[in-house]
C-alpha positions in Angstrom: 15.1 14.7 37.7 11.7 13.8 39.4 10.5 16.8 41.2 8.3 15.5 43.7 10.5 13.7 47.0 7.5 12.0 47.8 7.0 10.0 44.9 8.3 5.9 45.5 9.8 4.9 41.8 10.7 1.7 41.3 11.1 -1.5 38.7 8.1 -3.4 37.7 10.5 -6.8 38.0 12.7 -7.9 40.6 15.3 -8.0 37.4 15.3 -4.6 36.9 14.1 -4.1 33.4 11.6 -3.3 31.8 9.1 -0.6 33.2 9.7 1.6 35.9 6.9 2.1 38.3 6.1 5.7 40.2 3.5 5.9 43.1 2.7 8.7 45.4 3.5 8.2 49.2 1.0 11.1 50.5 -1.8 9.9 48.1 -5.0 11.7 49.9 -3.2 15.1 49.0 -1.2 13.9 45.8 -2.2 16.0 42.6 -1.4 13.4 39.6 -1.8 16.3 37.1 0.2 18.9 38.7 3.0 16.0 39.7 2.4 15.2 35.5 2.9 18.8 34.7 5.8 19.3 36.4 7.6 16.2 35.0 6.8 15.7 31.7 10.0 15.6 30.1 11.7 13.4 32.8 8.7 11.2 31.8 9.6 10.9 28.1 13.0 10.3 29.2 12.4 7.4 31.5 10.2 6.1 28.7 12.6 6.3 26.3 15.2 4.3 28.6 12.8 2.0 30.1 10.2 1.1 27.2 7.2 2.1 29.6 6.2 3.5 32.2 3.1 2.4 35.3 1.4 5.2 37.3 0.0 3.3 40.2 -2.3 5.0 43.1 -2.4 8.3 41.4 -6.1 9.4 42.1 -7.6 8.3 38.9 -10.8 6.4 39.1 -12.8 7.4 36.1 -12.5 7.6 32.1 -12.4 11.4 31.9 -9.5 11.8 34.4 -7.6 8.9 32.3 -8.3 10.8 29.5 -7.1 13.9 31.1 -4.1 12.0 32.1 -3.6 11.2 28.7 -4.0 14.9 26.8 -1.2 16.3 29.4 1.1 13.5 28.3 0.7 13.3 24.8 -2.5 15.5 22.8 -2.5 14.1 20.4 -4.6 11.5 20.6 -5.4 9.0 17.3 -8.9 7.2 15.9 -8.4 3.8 15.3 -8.7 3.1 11.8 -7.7 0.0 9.3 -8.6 -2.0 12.2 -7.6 -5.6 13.3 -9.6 -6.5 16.0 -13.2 -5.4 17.5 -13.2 -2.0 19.9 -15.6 0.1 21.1 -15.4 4.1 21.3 -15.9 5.0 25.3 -15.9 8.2 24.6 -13.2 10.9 22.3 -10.7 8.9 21.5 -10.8 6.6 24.4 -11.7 2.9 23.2 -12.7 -0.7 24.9 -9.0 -2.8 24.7 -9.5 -5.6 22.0 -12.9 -7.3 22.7 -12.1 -10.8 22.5 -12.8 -14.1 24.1 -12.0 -14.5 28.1 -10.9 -18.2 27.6 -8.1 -16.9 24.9 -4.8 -14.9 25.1 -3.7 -12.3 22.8 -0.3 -13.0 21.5 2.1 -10.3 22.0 2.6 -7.6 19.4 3.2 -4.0 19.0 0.6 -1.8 18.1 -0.8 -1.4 14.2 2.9 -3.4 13.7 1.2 -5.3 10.8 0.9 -2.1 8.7 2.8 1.1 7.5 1.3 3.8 10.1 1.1 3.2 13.5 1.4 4.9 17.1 4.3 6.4 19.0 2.6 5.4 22.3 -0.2 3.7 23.9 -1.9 3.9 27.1 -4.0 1.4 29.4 -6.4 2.4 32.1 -7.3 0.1 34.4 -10.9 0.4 35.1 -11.9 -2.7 36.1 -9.4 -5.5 37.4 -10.7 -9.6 36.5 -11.2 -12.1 39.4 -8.4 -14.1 37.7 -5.7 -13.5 35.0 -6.3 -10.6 32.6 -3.0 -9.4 32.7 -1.7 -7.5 29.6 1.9 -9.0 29.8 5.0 -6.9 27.8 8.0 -7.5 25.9 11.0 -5.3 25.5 11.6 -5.1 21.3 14.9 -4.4 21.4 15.1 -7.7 23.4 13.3 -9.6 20.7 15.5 -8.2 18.1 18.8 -9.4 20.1 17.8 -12.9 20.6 16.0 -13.5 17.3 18.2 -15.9 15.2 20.1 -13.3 13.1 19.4 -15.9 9.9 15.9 -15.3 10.6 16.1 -11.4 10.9 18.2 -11.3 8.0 15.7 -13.3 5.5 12.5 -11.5 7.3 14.2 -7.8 6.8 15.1 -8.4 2.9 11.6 -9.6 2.2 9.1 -8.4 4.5 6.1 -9.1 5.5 3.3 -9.8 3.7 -0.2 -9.3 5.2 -3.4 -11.1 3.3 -6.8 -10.2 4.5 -10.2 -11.8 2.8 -13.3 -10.0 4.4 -16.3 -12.5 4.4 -19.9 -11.0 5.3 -20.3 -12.7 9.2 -16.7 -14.0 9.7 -13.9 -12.3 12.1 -14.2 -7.9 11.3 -16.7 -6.7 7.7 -14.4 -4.1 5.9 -16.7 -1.7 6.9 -15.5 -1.8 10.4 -12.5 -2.6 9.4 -12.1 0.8 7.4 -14.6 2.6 9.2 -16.7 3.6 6.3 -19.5 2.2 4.2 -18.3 3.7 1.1 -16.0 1.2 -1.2 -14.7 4.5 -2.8 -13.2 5.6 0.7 -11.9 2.4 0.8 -10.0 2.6 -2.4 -8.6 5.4 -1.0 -7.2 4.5 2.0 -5.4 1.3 0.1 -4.7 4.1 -3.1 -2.6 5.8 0.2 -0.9 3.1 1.6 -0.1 0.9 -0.7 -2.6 -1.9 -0.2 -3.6 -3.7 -3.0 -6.9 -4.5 -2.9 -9.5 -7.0 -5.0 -13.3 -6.9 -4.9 -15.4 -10.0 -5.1 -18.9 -10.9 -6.1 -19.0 -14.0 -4.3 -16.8 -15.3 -0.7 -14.7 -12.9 0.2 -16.2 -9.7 -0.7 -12.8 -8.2 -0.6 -9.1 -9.1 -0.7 -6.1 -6.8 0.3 -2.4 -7.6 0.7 -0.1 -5.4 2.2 3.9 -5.6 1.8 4.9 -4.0 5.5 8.3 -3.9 7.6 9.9 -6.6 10.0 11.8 -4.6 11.9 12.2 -1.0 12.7 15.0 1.3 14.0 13.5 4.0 17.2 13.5 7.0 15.2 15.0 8.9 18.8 17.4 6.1 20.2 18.1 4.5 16.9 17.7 1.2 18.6 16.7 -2.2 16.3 13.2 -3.7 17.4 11.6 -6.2 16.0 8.0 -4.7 15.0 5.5 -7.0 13.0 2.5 -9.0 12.8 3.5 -12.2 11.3 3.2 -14.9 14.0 0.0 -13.0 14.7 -1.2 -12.8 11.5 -0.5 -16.3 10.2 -2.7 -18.9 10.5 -1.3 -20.9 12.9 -2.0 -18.5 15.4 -5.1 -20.2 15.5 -5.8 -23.4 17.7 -6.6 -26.2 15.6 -10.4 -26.6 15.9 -10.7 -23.3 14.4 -8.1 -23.4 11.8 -9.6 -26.2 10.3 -13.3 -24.8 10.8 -12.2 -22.1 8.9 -10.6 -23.7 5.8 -13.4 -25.8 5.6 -15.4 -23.2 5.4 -13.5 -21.1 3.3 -10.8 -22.9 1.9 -7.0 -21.8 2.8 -6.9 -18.9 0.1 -10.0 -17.3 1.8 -9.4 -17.2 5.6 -9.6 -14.3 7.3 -6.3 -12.9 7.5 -2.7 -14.3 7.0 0.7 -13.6 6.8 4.0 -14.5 4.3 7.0 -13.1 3.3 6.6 -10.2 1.5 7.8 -12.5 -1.9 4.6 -14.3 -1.3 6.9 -17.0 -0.2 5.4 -19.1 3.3 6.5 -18.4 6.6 7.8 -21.7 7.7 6.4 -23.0 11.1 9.5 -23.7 12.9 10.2 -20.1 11.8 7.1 -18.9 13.4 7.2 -21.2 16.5 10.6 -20.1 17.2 9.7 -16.1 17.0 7.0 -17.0 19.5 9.3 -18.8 22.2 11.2 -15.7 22.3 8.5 -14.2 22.8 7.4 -16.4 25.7 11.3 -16.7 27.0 11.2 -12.7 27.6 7.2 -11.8 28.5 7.1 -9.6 31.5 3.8 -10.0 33.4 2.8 -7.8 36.1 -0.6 -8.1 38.4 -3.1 -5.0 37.4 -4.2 -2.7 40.7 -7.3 -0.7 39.9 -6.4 2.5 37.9 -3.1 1.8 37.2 -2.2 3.6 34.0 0.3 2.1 31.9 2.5 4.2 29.0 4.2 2.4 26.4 6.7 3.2 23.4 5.2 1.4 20.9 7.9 0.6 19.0 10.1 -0.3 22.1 7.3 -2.4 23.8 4.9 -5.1 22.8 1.6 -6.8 24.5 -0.9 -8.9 24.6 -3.5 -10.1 27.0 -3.9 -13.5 29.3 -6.9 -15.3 29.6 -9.0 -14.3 32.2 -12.0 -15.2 34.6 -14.6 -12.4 35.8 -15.6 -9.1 34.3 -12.4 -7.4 33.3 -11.8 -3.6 31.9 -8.9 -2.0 30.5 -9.4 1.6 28.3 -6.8 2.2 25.8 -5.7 5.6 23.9 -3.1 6.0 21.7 -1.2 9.3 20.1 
């Protein structure tokens, strides 16, 4: 049980599901890390239940006090390393959400999802809201999991997923950022430790690695089933056309930046691929951004992505 009477909880939808919402009434006065304090372990429960959780007016206006926000909730915080998209460090362990182009959306996914070691939990801050769109939209998992075709599922869980990346000097993330390191040897490491094969290349791309990963997960608390991958992500069609083609032109299809198959090194057929996306767009839950909302989410219970958007537009992220 909550133990503040003046705190207003209620569901982000009109349908009841997905995250449940908590915002102070006496707000001037409200202390969001003593409330936080107090109710921790309510929190993790509702989280648990509900997939996520949005702190909305809770006196938070700056980076530090989101990162305070954060260390009460869940210390310990992780670097983000074998990266998939560009970031920048704010500050700690606080970082930019993925830098990419206003005009495009980021299709929904679960954090990490397209390797072996991921987080339990992210969190958004936002810091500034854009003019129009910019909303980081959600999807319940479990949901995904449900309504999945169960031929699908079945053929996707006994092969897994198969994750190609080619790392070209001046095309999409270098495997130094990617790796954080400028040291090949460190490199060799990392894929040494997580079963990555890897290739290096004198000419285009300087280095291959494939990685065999999982489709689907079960919540190591609930023991819930959630879909949890990268695939229709990963895969080149994610890309619109003009680019796709830009880029095995360039390349050729082997060398593209990243990619995705089953983990036989059979393709992922494109009905397969559209279909796992229309699921996806059947059960999105999108919700308007208020200036420093903070937004908690299982990772493994909840995906999301980002809309297009117009105007400057901020979000911090941290995740433990």
């Amino acid at each position: 049980m909550l133990s503040d009477a003046q705190m207003k909880s209620y569901f982000l939808t009109p349908e009841e599901n997905g995250p449940l919402v908590f915002e102070p009434q006496g707000k001037i006065s409200f202390d969001p890390f003593e409330w936080i304090h107090e109710n921790k372990s309510s929190l993790e429960d509702y989280l648990l239940r509900h997939g996520g959780i949005l702190l909305r007016n809770f006196n938070t206006y700056s980076l530090s006090e989101f990162n305070r926000i954060v260390q009460s909730l869940s210390p310990n915080l992780l670097d983000y390393v074998y990266r998939s998209t560009p970031r920048t460090r704010l500050g700690g362990k606080i970082y930019t959400a993925t830098e990419y182009p206003a005009d495009k959306i980021i299709p929904m996914h679960n954090e990490n999802s397209y390797s072996k070691s991921w987080p339990k939990k992210i969190f958004f801050f936002s810091v500034i809201v854009a003019a129009e769109g910019g909303e980081t939209p959600i999807t319940d998992s479990r949901k995904m999991y449900k309504k999945i075709d169960p031929r699908i599922i079945k053929k996707f869980e006994k092969h897994g997923i198969m994750y190609i990346r080619n790392y070209t000097k001046g095309i999409d993330l270098s495997w130094q950022e990617v790796f954080q390191t400028e040291e090949k040897s460190e490199v060799e490491k990392y894929c040494k430790e997580n079963d990555i094969e890897f290739e290096w290349k004198a000419g285009i791309p300087e280095l291959t690695t494939k990685q065999i990963c999982q489709a689907t997960l079960t919540h190591p608390t609930t023991g819930e089933s959630v879909w949890f991958n990268q695939a229709h992500l990963f895969h080149i069609s994610a890309l619109d056309e003009s680019s796709r083609q830009s880029l095995i032109q360039e390349l050729g299809e082997d060398n593209i930046p990243r990619n995705a198959a089953y983990g036989n090194g059979e393709a992922l057929e494109d009905d397969v691929l559209e279909h796992i996306r229309e699921v996806y767009r059947q059960e999105k839950i999108k919700f308007k951004w208020n200036k420093g909302d903070i937004l908690m989410l299982d990772n493994l219970l909840m995906a999301h992505g980002r809309e297009a958007y117009r105007g400057e537009r901020k979000v911090a992220v941290a995740m433990s």
